[in-house]
N, C-alpha and C positions, 0 to 999 in steps of 0.2 A: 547492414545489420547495425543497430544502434548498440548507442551502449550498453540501456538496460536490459536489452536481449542477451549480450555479452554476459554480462553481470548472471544472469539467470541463468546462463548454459554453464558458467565455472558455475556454478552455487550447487547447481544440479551435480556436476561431475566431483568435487568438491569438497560441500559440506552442505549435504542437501537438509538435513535438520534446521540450516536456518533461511531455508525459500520461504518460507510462511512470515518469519519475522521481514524479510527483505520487500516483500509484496506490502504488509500491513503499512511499513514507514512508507513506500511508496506511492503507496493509496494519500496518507495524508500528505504527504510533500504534494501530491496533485493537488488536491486538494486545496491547498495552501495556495500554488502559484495558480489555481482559478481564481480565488479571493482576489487575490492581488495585482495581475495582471491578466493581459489579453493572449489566449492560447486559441490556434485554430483549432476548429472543433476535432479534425480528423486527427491533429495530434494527442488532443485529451483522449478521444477514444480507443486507437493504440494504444497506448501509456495504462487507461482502465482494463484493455482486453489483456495483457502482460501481466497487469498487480493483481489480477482477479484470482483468488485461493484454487488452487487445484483439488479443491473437496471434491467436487461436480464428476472429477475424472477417478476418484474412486482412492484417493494418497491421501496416506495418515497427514492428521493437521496436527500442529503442536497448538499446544494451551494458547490463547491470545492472551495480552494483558488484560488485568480486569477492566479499564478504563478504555478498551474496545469498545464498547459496544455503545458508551455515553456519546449522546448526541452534541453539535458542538458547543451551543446554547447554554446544555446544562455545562460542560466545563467552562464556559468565559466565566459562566456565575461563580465557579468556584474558587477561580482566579482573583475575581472583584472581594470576595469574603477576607480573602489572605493579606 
C-alpha cells in the first residue's frame, strides 16, 4: 500500500470533507512532477486513478476552488501580469 492510498483510507475514516481537497492538490503535484521530471508511465497512472474525484461513485463533492478549472497556460499568464 503506498502512501497516498494510506493518506486516502485515514481521510476517509477521518475527516472525509477533505478527500476532494486532498485528490485536487494531488492531481496538480502530479501534474507538477510530470513537467519536471521523468515518472514511469504505470506510476502516473496509479497516482491519476487515486486523485480522481469520487463524483463518478455517487459522494457529495465539496466546492473546488475557483481557479480549478483554469487551464495551466491561462495561470503562467497571470503570474507573468503580477
Amino acid at each position: 500500500m503506498s502512501s497516498v492510498e494510506r493518506h486516502l483510507r485515514i481521510l476517509e475514516e477521518r475527516a472525509p470533507e477533505m478527500l476532494d481537497l486532498y485528490r485536487l492538490v494531488g492531481r496538480d503535484v502530479l501534474r507538477l512532477a510530470t513537467e519536471k521530471s521523468t515518472l514511469e508511465a504505470g506510476t502516473v497512472a496509479r497516482l491519476e486513478t487515486l486523485f480522481q474525484s469520487r463524483r463518478s461513485a455517487g459522494a457529495p463533492l465539496a466546492a473546488e476552488p475557483a481557479t480549478a478549472g483554469k487551464s495551466a497556460d491561462a495561470d503562467k499568464g497571470a503570474r507573468k501580469k503580477r
